[in-house]
Residue frames relative to the residue before (quaternion, step in Angstrom):
aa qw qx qy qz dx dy dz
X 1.0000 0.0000 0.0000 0.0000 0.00 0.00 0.00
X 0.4626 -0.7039 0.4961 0.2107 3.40 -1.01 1.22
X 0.1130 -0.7281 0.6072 0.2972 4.14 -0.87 0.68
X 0.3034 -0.6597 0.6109 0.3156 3.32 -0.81 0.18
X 0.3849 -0.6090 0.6402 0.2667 4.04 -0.75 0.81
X 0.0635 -0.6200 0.7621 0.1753 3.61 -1.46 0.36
X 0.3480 -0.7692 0.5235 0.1151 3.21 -1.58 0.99
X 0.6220 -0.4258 0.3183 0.5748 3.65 -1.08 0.11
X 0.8408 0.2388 -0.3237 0.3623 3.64 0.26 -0.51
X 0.3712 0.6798 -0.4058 0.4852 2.95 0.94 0.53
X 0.7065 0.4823 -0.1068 0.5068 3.72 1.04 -1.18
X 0.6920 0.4302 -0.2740 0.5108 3.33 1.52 -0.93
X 0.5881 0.4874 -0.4422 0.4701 3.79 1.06 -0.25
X 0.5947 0.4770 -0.4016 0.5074 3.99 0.91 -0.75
X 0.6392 0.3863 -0.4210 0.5148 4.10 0.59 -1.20
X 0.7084 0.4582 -0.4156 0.3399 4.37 0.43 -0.30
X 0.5644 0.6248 -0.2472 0.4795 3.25 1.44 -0.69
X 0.7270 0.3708 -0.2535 0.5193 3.77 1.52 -0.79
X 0.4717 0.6389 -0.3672 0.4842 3.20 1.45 -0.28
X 0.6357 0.5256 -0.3216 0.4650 3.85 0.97 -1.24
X 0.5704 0.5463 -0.3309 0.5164 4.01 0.87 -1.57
X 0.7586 0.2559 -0.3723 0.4695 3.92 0.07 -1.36
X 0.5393 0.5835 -0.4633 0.3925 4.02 0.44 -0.27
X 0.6540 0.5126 -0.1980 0.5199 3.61 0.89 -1.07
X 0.7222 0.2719 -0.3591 0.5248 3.58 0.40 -1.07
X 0.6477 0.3835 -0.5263 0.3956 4.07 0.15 0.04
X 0.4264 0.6583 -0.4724 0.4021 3.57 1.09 -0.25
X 0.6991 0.4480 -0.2153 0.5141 3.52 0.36 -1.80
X 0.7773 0.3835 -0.3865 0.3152 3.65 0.49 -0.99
X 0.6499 0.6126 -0.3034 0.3321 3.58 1.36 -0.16
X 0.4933 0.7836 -0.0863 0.3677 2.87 2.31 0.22
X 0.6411 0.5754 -0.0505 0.5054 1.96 1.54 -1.92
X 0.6229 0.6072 -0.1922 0.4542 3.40 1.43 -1.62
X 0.6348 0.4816 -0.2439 0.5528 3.82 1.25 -1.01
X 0.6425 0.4510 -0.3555 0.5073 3.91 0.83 -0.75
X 0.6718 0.4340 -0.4140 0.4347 3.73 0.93 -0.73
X 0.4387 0.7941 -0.3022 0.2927 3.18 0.90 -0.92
X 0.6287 0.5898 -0.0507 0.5043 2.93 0.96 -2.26
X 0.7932 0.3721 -0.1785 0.4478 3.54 -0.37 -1.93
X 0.8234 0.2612 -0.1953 0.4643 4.25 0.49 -0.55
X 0.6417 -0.5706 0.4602 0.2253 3.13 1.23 0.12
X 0.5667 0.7196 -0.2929 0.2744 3.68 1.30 -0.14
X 0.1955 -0.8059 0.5499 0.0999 3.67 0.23 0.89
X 0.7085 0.3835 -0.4612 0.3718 3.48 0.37 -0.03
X 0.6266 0.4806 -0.4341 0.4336 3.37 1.10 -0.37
X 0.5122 0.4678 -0.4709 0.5451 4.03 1.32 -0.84
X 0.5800 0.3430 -0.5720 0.4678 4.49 -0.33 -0.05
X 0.6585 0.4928 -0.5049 0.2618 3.73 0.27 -1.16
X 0.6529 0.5292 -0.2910 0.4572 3.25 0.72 -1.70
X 0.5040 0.6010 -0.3829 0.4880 4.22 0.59 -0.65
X 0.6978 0.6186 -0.0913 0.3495 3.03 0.32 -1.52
X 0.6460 0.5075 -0.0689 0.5660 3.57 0.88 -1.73
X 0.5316 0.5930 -0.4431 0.4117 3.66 0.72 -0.57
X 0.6395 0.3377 -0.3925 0.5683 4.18 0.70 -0.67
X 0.5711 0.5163 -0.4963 0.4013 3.66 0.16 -0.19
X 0.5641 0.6623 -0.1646 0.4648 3.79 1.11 -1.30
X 0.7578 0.3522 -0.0747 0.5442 3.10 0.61 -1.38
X 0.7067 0.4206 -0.3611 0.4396 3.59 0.64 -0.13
X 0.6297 0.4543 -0.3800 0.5026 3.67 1.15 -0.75
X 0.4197 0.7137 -0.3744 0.4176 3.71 1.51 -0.39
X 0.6727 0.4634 -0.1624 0.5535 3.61 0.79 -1.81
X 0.7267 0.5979 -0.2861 0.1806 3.46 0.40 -1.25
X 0.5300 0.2856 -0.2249 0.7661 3.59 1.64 -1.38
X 0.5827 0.4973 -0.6192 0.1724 3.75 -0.59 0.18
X 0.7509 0.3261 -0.1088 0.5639 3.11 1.81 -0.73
X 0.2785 0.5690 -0.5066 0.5848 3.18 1.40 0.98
X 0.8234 0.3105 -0.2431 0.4081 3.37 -0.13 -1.71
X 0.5728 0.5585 -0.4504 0.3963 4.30 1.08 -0.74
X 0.6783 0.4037 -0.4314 0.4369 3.51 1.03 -1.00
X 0.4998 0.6778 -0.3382 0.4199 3.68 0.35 -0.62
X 0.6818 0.4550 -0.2038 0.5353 3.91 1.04 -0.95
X 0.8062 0.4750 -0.1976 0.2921 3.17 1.19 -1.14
X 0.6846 0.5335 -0.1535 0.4724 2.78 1.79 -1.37
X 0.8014 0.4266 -0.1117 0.4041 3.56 1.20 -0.98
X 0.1903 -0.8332 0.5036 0.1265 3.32 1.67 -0.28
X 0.1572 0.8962 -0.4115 -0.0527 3.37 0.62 1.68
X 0.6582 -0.4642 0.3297 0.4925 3.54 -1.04 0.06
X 0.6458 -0.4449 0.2729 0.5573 3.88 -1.43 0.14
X 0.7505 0.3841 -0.4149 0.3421 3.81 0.28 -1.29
X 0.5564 0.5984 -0.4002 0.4149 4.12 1.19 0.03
X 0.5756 0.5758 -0.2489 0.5246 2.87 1.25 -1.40
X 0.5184 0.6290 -0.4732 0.3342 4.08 0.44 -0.31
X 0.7794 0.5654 0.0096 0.2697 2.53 0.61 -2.39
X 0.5458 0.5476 -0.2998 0.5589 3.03 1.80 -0.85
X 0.7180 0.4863 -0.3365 0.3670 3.33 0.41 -1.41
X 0.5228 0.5696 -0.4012 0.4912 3.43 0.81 -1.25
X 0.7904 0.4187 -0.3587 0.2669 3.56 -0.52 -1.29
X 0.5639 0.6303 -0.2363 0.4785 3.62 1.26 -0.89
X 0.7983 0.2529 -0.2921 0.4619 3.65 1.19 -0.81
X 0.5140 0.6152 -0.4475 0.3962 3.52 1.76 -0.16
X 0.5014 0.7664 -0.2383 0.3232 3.30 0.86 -0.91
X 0.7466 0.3481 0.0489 0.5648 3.24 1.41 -1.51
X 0.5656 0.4824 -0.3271 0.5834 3.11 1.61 0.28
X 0.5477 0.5847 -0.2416 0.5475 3.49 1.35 -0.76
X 0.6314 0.5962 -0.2730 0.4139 3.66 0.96 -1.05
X 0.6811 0.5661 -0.1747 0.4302 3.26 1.02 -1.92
X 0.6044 0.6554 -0.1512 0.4269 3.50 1.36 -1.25
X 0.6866 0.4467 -0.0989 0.5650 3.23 1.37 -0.81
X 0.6007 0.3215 -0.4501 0.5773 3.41 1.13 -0.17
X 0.5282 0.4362 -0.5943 0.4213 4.18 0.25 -0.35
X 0.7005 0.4162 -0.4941 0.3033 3.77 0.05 -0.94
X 0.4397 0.5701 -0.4420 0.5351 3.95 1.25 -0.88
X 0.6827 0.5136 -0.3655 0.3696 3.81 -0.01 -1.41
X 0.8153 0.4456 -0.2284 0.2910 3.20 0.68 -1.30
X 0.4436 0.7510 -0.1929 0.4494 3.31 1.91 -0.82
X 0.7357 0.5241 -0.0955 0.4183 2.98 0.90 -1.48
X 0.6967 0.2990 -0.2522 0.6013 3.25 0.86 -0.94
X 0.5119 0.5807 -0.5335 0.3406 4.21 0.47 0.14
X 0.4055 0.6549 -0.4478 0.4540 3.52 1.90 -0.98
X 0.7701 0.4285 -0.2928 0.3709 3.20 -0.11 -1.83
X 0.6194 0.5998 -0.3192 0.3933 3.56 0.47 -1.60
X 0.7100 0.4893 -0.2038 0.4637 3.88 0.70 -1.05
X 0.6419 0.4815 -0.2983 0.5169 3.56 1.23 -0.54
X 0.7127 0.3670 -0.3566 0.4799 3.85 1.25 0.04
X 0.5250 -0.6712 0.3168 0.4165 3.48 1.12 0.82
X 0.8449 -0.2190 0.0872 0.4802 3.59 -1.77 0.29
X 0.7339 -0.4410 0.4487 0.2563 3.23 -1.64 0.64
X 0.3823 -0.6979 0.5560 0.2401 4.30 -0.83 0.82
X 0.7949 -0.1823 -0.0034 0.5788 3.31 1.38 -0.44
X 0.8040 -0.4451 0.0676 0.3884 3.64 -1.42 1.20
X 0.2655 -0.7294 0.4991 0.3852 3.85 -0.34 -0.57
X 0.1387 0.9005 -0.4109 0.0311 3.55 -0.09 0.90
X 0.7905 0.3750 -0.1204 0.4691 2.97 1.53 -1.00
X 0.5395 0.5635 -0.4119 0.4709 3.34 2.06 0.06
X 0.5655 0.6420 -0.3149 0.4110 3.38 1.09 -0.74
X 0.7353 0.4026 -0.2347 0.4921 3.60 0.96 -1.32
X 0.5444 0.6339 -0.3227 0.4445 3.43 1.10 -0.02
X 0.6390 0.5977 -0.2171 0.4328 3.31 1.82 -0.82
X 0.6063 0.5157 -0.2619 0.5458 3.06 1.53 -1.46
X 0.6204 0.4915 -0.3431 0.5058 4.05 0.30 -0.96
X 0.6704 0.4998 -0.3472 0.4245 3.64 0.53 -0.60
X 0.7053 0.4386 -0.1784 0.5275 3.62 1.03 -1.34
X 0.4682 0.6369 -0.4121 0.4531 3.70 0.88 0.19
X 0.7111 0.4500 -0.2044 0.5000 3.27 0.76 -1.68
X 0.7133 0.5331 -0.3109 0.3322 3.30 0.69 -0.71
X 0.6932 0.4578 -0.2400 0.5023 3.03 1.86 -0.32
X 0.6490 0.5258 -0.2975 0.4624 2.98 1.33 -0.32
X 0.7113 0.5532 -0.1523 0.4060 3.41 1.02 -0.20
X 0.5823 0.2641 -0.3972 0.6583 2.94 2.08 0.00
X 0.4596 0.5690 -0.4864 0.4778 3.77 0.98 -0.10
X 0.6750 0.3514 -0.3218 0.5634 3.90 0.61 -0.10
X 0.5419 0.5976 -0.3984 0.4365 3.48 0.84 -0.27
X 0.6848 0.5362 -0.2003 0.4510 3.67 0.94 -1.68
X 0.6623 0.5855 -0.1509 0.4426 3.03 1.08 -1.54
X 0.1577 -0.8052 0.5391 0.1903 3.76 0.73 -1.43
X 0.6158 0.5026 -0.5321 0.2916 3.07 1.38 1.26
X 0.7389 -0.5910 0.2745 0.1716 2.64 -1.25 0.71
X 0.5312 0.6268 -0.1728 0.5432 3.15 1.57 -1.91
X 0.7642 0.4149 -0.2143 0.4449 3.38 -0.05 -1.10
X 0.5757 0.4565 -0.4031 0.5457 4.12 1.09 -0.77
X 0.6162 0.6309 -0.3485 0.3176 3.77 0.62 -0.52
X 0.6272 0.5488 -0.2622 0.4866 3.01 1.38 -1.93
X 0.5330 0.7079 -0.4226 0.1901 4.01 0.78 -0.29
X 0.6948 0.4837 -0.0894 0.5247 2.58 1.50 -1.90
X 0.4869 0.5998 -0.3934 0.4984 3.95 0.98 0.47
X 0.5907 0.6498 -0.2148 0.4275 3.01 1.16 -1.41
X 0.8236 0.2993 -0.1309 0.4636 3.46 0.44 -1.53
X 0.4871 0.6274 -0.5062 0.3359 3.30 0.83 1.15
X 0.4391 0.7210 -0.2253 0.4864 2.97 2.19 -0.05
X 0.5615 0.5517 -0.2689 0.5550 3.10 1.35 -1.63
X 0.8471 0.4058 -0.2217 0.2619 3.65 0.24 -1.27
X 0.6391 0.4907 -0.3021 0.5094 3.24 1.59 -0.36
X 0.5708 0.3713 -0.3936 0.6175 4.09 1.26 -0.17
X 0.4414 0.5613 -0.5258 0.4622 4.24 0.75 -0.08
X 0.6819 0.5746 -0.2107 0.4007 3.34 0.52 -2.14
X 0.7422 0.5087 -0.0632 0.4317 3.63 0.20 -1.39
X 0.7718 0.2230 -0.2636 0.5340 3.76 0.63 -0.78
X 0.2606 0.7969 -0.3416 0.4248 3.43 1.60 0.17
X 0.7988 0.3325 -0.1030 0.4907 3.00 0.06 -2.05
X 0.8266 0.2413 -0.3370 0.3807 3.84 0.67 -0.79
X 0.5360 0.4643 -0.5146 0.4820 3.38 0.77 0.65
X 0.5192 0.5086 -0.4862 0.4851 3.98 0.78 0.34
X 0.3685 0.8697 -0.2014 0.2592 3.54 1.76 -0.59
X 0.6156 0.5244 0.0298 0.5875 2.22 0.42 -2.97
X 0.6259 0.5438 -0.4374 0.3483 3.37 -0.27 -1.25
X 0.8366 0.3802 -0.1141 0.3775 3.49 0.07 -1.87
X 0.6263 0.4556 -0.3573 0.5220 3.81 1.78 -0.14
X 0.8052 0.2373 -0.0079 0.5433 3.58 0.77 -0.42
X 0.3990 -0.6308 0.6073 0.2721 3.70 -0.23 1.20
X 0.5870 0.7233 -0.2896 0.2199 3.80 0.85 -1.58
X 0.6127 0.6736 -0.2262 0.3458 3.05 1.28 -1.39
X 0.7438 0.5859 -0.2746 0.1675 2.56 0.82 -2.43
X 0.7935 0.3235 -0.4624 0.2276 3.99 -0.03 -0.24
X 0.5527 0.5215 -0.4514 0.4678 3.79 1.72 -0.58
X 0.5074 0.7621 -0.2641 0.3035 3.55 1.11 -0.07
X 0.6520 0.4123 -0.0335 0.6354 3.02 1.47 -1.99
X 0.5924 0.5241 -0.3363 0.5112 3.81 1.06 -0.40
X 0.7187 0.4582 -0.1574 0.4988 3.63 0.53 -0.97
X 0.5856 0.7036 -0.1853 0.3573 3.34 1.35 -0.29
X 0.7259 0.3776 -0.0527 0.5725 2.51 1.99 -1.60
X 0.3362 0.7431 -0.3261 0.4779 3.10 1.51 -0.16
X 0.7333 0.3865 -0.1920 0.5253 3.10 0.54 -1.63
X 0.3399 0.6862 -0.4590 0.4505 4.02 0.98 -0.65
X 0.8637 0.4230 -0.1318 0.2402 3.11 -0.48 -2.20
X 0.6501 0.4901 -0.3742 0.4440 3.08 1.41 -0.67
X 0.4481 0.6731 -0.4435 0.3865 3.51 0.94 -1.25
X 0.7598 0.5171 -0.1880 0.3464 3.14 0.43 -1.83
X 0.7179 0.4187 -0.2759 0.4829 3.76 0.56 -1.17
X 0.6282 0.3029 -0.4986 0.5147 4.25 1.00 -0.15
X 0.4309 0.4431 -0.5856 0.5245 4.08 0.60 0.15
X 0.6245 0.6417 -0.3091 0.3204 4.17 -0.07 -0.33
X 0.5994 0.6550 0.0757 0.4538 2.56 1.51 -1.71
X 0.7012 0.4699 -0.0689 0.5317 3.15 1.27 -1.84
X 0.4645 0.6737 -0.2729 0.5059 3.25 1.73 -0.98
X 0.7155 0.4994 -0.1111 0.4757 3.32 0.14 -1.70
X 0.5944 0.4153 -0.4047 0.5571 4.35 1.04 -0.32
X 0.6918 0.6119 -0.2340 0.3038 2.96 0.66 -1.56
X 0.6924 0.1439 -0.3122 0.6343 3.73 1.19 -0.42
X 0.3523 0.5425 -0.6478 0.4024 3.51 0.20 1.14
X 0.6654 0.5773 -0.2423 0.4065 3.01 0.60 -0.85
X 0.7246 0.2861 -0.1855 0.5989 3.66 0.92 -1.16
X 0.5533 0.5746 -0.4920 0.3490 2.99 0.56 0.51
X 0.6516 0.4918 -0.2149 0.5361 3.30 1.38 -1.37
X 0.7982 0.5445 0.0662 0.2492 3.41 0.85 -1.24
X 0.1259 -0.7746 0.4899 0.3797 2.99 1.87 -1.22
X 0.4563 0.7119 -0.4225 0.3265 3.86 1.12 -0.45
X 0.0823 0.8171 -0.5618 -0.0994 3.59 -0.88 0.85
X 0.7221 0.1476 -0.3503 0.5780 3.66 -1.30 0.77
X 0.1110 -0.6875 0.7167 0.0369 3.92 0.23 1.10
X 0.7863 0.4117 -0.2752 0.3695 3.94 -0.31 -1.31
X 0.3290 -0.6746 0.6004 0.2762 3.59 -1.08 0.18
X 0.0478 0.8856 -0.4596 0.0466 3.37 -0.02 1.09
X 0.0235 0.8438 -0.4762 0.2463 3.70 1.06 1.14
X 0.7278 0.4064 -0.2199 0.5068 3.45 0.66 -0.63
X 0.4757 0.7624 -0.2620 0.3519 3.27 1.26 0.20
X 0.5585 -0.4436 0.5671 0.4119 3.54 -1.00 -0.06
């Protein structure tokens, strides 16, 4: 049986690649923390999630200059040279992701300062969870380098866009039955926005899977898009 040898740079693209997964899972967990935030009303958890944003931002800084030295020092080949490039733009997609959960945090402050909810939260919440999948699944295809599975993302976030679409229209509703509504309304609105916005991230994040494996760029037809 043949061993294959792993080299230092070899080891340092697999230690950047775990470095991306633990960047992502605090990403999702600052979500989660902003969505709880949201659903109970819980300012201390919407500061934590505030708060967590320098943590975010440093593991951000940290593989950018991991992965720049790595370009400089090793002068990689094209299919290295992907992986690099890719990681540099996932990285910054992860970042952006973290500021919606901050976004979202932020506005639960406000959202908590007009007292209890006009009506349950069901569909903003399930929008959260469908959102944090993709985000996992898309760097779990990233690690992985499949492809199939970076695809299955952009399917996904037709879900996101059709519960966006929908709680849209009946919170423009409320709005138009009850003057009352109109600011937990406009707040919950954007909420719903951010998510839309963080499974389009997501789709990002397949999409350089894809050129990474592939060399293929804009894999998805995304016309209907923003």
């Amino acid at each position: 049986m043949m061993i294959k040898h792993v080299n230092a740079y070899d080891r340092a693209i697999r230690s950047l690649q775990q470095d991306i997964m633990e960047m992502g899972i605090k990403v999702n967990e600052a979500l989660s923390m902003a969505m709880d935030g949201l659903k109970n009303q819980n300012e201390c958890r919407c500061q934590q999630v505030i708060e967590m944003d320098d943590v975010i931002d440093d593991m951000d800084y940290d593989i950018e200059e991991k992965a720049l030295e790595l370009i400089s020092l090793q002068q990689p080949m094209a299919d290295d040279l992907r992986v690099l490039a890719s990681a540099l733009r996932i990285i910054k997609e992860l970042e952006r992701i973290g500021d919606y959960a901050v976004n979202i945090a932020e506005i639960s402050i406000k959202l908590k300062e007009k007292g209890e909810y006009f009506k349950p939260l069901v569909d903003i919440p399930k929008m959260a969870e469908l959102a944090q999948a993709m985000v996992t699944k898309s760097l779990e295809a990233f690690t992985e380098k499949n492809t199939a599975r970076a695809r299955e993302v952009n399917t996904d976030d037709e879900e996101v866009d059709s519960l966006f679409e929908a709680l849209y229209d009946e919170l423009i509703d409320f709005m138009k039955q009850d003057s009352s509504f109109v600011d937990q309304a406009s707040y919950l609105s954007l909420v719903a926005r951010y998510l839309e916005r963080i499974g389009d991230h997501a789709v990002n994040i397949a999409e350089m899977t894809i050129y990474m494996v592939t060399g293929e760029r804009r894999p998805f037809d995304r016309t209907h898009k923003e």
